[in-house]
C-alpha positions in Angstrom: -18.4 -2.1 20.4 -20.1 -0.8 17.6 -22.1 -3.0 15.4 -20.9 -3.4 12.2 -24.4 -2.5 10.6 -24.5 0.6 12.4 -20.6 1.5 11.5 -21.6 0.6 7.7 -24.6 3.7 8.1 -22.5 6.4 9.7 -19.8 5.3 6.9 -21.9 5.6 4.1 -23.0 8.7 5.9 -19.8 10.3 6.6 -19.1 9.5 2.5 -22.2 11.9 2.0 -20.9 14.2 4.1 -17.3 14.4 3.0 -18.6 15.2 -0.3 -20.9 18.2 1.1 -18.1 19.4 2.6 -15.7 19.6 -0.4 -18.4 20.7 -2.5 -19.5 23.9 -0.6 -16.0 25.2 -1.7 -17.3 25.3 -5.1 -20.9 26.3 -4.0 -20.2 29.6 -3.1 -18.9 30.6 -6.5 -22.6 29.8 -7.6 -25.7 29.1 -6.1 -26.7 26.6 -9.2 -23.8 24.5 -8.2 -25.4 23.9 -4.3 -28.7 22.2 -6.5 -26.2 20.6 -8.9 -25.1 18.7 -6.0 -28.0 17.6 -4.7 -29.2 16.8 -8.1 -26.5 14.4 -8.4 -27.1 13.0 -4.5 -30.7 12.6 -5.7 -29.8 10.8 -9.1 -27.1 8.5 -7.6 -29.4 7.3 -4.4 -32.3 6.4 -7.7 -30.3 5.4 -9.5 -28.1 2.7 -6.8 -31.2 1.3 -6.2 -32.9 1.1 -9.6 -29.7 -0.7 -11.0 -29.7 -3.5 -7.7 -33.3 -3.8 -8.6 -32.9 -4.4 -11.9 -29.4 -6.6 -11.5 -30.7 -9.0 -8.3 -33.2 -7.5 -6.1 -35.8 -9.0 -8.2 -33.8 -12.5 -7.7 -34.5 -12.0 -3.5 -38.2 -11.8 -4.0 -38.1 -16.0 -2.9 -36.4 -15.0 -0.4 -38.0 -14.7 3.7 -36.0 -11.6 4.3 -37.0 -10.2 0.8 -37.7 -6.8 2.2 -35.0 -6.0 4.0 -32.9 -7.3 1.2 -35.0 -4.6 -1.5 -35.1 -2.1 1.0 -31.0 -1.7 2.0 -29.8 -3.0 -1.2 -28.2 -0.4 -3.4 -25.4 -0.1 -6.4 -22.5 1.9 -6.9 -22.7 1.3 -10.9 -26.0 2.4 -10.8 -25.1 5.4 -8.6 -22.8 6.7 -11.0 -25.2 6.5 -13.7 -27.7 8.3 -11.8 -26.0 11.0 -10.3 -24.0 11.6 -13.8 -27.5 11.8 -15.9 -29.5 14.0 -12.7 -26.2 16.7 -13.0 -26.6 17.0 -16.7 -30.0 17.3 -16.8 -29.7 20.2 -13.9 -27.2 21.7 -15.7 -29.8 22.0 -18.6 -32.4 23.3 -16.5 -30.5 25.9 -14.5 -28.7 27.1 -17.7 -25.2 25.9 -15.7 -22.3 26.2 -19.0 -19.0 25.3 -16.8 -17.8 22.1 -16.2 -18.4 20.2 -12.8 -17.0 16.9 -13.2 -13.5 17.4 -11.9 -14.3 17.9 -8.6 -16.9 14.9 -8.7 -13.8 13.1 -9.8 -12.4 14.2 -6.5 -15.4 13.4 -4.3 -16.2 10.7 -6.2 -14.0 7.7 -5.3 -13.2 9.9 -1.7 -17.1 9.0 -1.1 -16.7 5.3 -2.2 -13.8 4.5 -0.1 -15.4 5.1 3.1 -18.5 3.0 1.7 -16.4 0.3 1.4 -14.4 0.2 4.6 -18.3 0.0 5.8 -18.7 -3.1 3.4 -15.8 -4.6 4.4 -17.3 -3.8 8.2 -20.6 -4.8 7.8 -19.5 -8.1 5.7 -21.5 -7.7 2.1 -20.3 -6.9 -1.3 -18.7 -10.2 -1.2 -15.9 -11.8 -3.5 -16.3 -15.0 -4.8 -15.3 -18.8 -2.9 -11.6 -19.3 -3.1 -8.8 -21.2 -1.5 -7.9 -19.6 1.5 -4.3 -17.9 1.0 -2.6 -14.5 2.2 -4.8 -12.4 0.8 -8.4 -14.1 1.1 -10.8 -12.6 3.3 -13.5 -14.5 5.6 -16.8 -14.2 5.5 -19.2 -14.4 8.6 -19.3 -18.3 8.0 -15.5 -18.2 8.5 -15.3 -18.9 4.6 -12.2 -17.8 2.8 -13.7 -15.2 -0.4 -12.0 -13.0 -2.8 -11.5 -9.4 -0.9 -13.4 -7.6 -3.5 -14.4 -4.5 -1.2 -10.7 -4.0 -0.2 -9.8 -4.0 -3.9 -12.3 -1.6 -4.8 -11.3 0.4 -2.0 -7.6 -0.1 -3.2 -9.1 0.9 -7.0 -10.6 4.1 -5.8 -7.3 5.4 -3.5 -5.4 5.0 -7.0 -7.8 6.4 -9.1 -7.8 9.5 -6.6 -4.3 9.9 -6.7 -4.7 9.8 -10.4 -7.0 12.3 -10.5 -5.3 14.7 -8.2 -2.1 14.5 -10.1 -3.8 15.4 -13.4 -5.4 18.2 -11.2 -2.2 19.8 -10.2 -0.6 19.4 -13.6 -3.7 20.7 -15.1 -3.6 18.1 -17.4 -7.0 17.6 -19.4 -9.1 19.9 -17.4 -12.7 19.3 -17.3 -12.1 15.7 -18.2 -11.2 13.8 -15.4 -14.8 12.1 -14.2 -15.4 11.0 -17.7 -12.0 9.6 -16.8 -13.0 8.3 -13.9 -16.4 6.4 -15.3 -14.2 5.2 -18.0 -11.7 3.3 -15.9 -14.2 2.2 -13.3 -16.9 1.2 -15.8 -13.5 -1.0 -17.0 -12.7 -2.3 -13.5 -15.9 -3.1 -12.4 -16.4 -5.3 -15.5 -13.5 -7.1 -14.9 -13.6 -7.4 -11.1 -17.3 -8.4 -11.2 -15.9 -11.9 -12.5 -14.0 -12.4 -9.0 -17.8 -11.0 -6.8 -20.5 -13.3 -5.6 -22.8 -11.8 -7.7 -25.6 -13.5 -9.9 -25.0 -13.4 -13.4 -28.5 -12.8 -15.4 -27.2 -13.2 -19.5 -24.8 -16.2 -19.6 -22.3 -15.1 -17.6 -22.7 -11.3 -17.6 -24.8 -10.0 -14.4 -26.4 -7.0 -14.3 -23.9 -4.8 -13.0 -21.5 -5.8 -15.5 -24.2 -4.6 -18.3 -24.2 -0.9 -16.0 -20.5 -1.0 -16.0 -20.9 -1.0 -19.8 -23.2 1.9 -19.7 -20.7 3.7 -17.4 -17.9 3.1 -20.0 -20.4 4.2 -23.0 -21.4 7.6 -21.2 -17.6 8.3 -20.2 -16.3 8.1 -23.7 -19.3 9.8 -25.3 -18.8 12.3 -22.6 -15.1 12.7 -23.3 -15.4 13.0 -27.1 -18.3 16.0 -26.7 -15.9 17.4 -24.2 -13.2 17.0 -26.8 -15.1 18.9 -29.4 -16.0 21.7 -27.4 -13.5 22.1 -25.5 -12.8 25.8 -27.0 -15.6 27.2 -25.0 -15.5 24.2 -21.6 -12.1 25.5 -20.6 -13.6 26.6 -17.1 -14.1 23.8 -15.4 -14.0 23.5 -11.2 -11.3 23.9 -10.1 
């Protein structure tokens, strides 16, 4: 059998890969979009890990496995924050006007769900300590925890299907990934009560402070999008 470590890479991998696949339909409408992409692959690997740095690697340092912890560790919240900021700032640079977030909305959470059937696999991105019932999951110590992969895996199949309806109604084109950061900047601020995470301010931990940001950029984002939206009427379709 596969290890579940090694099922958890060629996962993550195959969620890289996905995405490259769905975007090369777009690509070949325009060259810029093939370095938009890998812009926002760039952005999102910096940025996962800057924002696990920032929210608990630091807190592992103690720790006798410290290294492997820093070195593997990675967020989604922080992800989404740097992929979003690296395709605007490519967009800049390589004079791109059209609108590219609808499809990320679409690779987006397609990515995410295969990450998380390899955290559910490899046994991290745990919920919190609960009494054991129907839908507790448990852990390698055979202890019953919150399934808070499966529900973000859950999350992200509905948010898809959201997406992909407002897709073939054509309803707010261009839209739907500040949609998307909106409504998981909102979930992950919630859910992150019910994770076995550390909390840095009071209760808050760090990724519930990115979560913010992710809410913050999504409704700025919408509201330019709103205003312009005379001349960003050609988004990806």
């Amino acid at each position: 059998m596969m290890p579940a470590s090694t099922a958890y890479g060629w996962l993550m991998l195959a969620g890289i890969f996905v995405s490259l696949a769905l975007w090369s339909r777009v690509a070949r409408r325009d060259e810029r979009l093939v370095f938009i992409y890998l812009a926002a692959l760039a952005g999102a690997l910096m940025g996962a890990k800057l924002v696990y740095l920032g929210a608990e690697g630091w807190l592992h340092w103690p720790d006798p496995d410290r290294w492997q912890q820093l070195a593997t560790g990675k967020s989604i919240v922080g992800g989404l924050l740097g992929g979003y900021a690296a395709v605007e700032i490519a967009k800049y640079f390589l004079s791109y006007p059209g609108g590219t977030g609808d499809w990320f909305a679409v690779v987006t959470p397609l990515g995410l769900m295969l990450g998380r059937v390899g955290c559910l696999l490899h046994g991290c991105c745990l919920g919190r300590v609960c009494t054991p019932a129907w839908f507790t999951l448990n852990d390698t110590h055979d202890i019953a925890r919150w399934p808070a992969a499966f529900v973000e895996l859950l999350f992200n199949a509905l948010m898809l299907a959201v997406v992909l309806a407002l897709r073939r109604a054509q309803i707010l084109p261009g839209q739907h990934f500040h949609i998307y950061l909106i409504a998981y900047g909102t979930f992950r601020f919630c859910h992150e009560f019910l994770r076995a995470t550390p909390p840095i301010i009071g209760s808050l931990s760090g990724y519930q402070l990115a979560a913010l940001g992710l809410i913050i950029l999504g409704v700025i984002g919408f509201r330019r999008r709103a205003i312009s939206a005379p001349l960003a009427q050609k988004p990806v379709i």
